[in-house]
C-alpha positions in Angstrom: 1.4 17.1 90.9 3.7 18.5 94.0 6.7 19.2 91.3 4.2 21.4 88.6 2.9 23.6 91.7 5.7 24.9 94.0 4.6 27.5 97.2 7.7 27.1 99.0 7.9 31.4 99.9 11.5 31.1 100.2 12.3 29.4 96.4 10.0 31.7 94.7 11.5 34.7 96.1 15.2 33.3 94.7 13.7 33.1 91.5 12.2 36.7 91.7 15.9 37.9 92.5 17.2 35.6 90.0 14.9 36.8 87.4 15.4 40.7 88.5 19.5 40.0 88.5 19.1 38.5 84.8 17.0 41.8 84.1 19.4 44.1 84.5 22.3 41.8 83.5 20.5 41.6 79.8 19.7 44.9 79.6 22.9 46.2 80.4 24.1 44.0 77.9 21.8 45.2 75.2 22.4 49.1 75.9 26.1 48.2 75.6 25.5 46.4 72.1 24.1 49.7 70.5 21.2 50.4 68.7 21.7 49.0 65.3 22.0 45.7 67.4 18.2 46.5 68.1 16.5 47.4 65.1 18.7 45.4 62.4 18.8 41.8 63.3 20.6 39.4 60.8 19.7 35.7 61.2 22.8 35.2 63.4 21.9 37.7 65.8 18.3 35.7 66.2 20.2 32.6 66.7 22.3 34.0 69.3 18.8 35.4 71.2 17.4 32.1 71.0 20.2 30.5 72.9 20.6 33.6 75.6 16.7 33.2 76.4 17.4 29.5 76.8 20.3 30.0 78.8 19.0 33.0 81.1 15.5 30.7 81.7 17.9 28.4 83.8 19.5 31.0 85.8 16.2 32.8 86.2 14.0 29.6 87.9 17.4 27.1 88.8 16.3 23.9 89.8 12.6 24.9 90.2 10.8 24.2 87.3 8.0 23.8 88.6 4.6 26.0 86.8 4.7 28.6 89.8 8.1 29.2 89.4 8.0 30.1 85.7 4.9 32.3 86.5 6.8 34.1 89.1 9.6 34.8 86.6 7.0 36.0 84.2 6.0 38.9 86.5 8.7 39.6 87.8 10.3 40.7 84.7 6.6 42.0 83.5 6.7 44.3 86.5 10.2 44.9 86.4 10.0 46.2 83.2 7.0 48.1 83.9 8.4 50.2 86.9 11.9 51.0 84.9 9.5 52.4 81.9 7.2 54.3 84.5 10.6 55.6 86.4 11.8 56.6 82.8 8.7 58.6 82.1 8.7 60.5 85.8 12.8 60.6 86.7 14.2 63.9 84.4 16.7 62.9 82.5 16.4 59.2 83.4 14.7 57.9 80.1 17.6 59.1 78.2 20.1 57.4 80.7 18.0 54.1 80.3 17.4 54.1 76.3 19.8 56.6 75.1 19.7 59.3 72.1 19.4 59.8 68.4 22.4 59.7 66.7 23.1 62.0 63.4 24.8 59.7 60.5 24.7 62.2 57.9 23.9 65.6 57.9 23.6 67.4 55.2 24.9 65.4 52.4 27.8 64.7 54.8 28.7 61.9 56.2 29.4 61.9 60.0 32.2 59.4 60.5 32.5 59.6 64.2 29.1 59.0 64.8 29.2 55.8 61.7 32.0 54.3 64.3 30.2 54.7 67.9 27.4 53.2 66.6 29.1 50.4 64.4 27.7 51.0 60.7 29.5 51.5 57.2 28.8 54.1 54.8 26.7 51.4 52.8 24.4 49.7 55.6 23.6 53.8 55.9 23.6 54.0 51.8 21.0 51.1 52.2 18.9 52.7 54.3 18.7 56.1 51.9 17.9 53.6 48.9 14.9 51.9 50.9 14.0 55.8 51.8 13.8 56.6 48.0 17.0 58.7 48.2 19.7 57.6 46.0 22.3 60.3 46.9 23.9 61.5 50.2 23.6 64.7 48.6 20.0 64.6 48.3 19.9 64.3 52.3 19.5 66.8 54.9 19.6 64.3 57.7 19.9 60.8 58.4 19.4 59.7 61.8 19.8 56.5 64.0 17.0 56.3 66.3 16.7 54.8 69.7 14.5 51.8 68.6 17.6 51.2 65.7 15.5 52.4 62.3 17.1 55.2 60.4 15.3 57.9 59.8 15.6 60.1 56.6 15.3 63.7 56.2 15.4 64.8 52.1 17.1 67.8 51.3 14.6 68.9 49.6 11.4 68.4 52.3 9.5 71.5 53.9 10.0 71.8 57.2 6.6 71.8 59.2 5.7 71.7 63.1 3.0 69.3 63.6 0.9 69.0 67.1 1.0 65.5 67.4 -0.4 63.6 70.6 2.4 61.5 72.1 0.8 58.1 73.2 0.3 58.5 77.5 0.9 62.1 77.7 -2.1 64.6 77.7 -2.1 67.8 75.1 -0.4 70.9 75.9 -2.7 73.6 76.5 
């Protein structure tokens, strides 16, 4: 029962730095991979994040595995994470730093290459992405767009442009 519960001060505050130094490692590594590693996953990419979140548990808790050690993993990265999202939302200019921008793929009916190679697609992963948008035609586009979270978003040529007052979730109406 001594090995499951472990409140030796000293080894759970190595695992807290372990965990925070695997943090930032990880997401460092992500930001570097791009966007389109984010929102298109093929089934090699969720093999490969099966096998990093094995291999990072071991360098998070090292030799203690015991049930207090895991837990204090668990909130460090839970609170981690939650002060780099509340420092995003109050730092100016921070947010963008942490999860980057939008970028333009096409733009009206045009292709932006230099944009296609930053970010790592083809002309048909971005073709795709008009076809499952109900556009069959570059032409028929006024914008496509690579968002943050990896989606493209899909702007016909043809839609009304319209400002909309829309509550952003956590932030209070202007006014």
């Amino acid at each position: 029962m001594d090995q499951v519960f472990n409140f030796d001060v000293a080894a759970l505050s190595i695992v807290a730095l372990r965990t925070l130094a695997v943090y930032v490692a990880l997401f460092v590594g992500l930001r570097l991979a791009g966007k389109r590693e984010l929102g298109q996953m093929t089934p090699f990419d969720l093999v490969v994040l099966l096998i990093v979140s094995n291999a990072v548990q071991n360098a998070m808790v090292g030799p203690d595995t015991s049930l207090t050690g895991g837990l204090v993993a668990a909130a460090t990265l839970l609170l981690v994470n939650r002060l780099v999202s509340l420092a995003g939302l109050r730092v100016p200019g921070l947010h963008q730093a942490l999860v980057g921008q939008p970028s333009l793929l096409l733009h009206d009916g045009q292709f932006v290459d230099a944009h296609l190679r930053r970010e790592g697609l083809t002309r048909e992963e971005v073709m795709q992405a008009l076809r499952e948008h109900g556009v069959a035609e570059p032409g028929q586009v006024k914008e496509a767009i690579l968002e943050v979270d990896g989606t493209i978003s899909v702007v016909p040529a043809d839609a009304a442009s319209s400002r909309t007052r829309r509550r952003l979730r956590g932030r209070k109406p202007l006014g």
